[in-house]
N, C-alpha and C positions, 0 to 999 in steps of 0.2 A: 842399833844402840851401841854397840864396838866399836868407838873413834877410831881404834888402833888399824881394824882390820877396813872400816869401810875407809880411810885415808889410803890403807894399801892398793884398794882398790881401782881407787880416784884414781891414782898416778899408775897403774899399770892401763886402766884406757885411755888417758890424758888422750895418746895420738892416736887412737883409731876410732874416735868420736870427739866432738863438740857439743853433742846435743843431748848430752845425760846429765840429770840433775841429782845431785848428792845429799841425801837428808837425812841427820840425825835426829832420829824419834825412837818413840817406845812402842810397841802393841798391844801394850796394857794398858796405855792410857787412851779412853775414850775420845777425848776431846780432841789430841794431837793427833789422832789418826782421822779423825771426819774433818780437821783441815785441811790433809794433806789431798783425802777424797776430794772434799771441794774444789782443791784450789789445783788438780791435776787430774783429775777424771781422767781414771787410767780404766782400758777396756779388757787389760788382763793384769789377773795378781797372782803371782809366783807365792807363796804365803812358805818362806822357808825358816820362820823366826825359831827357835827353841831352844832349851836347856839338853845336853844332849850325854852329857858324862855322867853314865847309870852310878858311880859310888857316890859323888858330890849328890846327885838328886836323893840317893838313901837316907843322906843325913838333913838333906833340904827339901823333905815331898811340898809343902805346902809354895814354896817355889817354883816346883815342875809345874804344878797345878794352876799358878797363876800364869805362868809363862804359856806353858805347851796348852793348856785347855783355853783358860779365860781372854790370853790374847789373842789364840784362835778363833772364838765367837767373834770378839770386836771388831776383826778384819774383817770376817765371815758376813756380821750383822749389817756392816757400812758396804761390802760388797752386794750384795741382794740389795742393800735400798736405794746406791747407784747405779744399779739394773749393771753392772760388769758382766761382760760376755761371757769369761771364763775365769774361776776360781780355780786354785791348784794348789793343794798343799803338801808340801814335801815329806813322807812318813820315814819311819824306819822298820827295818828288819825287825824288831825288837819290842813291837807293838803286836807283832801275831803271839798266842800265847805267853805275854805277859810275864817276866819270873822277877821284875824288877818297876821302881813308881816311875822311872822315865817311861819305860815300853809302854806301862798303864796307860799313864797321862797320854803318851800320846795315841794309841788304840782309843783314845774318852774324846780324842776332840775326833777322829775319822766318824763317828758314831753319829755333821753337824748337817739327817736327810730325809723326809718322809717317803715313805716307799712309792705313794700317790703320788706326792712330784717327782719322784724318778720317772715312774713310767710316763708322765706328758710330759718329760725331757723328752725322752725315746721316742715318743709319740713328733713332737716338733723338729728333731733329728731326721728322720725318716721324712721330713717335707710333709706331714700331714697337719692337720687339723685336729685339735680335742674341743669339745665330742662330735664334731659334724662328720668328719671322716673317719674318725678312730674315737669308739666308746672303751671304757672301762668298768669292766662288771668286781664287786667285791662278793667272792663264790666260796672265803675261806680255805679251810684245809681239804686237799683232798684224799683220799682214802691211801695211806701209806705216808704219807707227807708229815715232815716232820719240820716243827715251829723254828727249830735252831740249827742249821751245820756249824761244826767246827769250820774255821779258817785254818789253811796248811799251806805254807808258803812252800808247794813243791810243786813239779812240773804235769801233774793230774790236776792241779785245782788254778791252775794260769793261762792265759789265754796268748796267743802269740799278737804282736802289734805290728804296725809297718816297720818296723826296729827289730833288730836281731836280737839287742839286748836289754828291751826291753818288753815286759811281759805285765798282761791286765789280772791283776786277783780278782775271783768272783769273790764275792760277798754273799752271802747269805744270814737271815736271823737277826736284822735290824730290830732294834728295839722302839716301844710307842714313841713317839717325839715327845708330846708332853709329858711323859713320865719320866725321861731321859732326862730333858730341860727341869727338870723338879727334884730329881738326885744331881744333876749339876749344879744347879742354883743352891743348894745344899753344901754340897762340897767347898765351892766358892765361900762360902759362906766360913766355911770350917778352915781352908787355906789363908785367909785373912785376918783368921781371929787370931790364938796362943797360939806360939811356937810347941808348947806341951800337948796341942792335940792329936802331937804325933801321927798316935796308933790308930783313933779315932779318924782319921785322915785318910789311912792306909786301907780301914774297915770299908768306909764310906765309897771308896774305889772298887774295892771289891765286890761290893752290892750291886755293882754296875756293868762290871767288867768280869763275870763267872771263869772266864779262862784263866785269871789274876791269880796265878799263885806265886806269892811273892818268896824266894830264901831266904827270906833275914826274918819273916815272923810268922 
């Protein structure tokens, strides 16, 4: 959406490609984005759009939320229904324990997975079958097990990757999907309307995101 910076862009690959295409769109607008799907069915999406400067988004939550959350599903939404091999979306530091609506917001869109399709990812990753080869039993909690971990972006809770400098979070204590999807659709909802719903706004994040504690309220 940055003339400025995707024109910078343009001319700094000018000479080491010919075959990239330069498009100015939005990822909040539905419609602009399933034509771009359509009309280039791309098999990976780097999904790095966002609002990213934690003061500006203090005084603009209902911005973050449309940008960093709602654009997220739309790419999100149009990727799963062009069956796209791989989704990627670029988070930040600032999403683990929350103290600010950028981190929030974006922590509310990593949130876009049901646990049941992860595991027959894992299950089709591994070259198997779901359920011929590989079943999944739902067995609940086990004795000692608990519903929630904290996320802690330090080197006990990271996994090392083929990259020296780069490191996998586990994740633990995903939330129901549709319940998730029903305080998002909420929110959205709340992001769209007054600029005065502020605080309401901020609430509404909160509800979602328990690690969320924001310094300004």
């Amino acid at each position: 959406m940055s003339e400025s910076a995707l024109y910078d862009l343009q001319q700094e690959f000018r000479q080491a490609s010919q075959t990239l295409e330069w498009i100015v769109a939005d990822v909040r607008s539905p419609w602009r984005m399933k034509e771009v799907f359509e009309k280039y069915k791309p098999q990976l999406v780097f999904h790095a759009a966002a609002y990213k400067h934690v003061p500006l988004m203090e005084s603009h939550p209902w911005e973050s939320v449309i940008t960093n959350v709602y654009g997220t599903k739309v790419v999100a939404d149009l990727a799963t229904q062009h069956k796209v091999e791989k989704f990627i979306m670029v988070s930040t530091d600032k999403a683990v324990n929350p103290t600010n609506v950028m981190g929030a917001t974006k922590r509310l869109a990593e949130i876009p997975i049901k646990i049941i399709d992860l595991a027959k990812k894992m299950i089709r990753l591994l070259g198997h079958r779901y359920p011929q080869d590989v079943d999944i039993k739902i067995i609940g909690l086990r004795p000692g097990e608990k519903i929630y971990e904290e996320l802690l972006a330090d080197g006990e809770n990271t996994i090392e990757t083929y990259h020296p400098k780069i490191r996998l979070a586990e994740q633990h204590g995903l939330m129901d999907c549709e319940s998730t999807m029903k305080i998002i659709e909420d929110i959205f909802e709340l992001a769209h309307g007054s600029t005065q719903s502020h605080h309401q706004l901020v609430a509404a994040i909160k509800s979602i995101i328990p690690e969320y504690v924001s310094n300004n309220s």
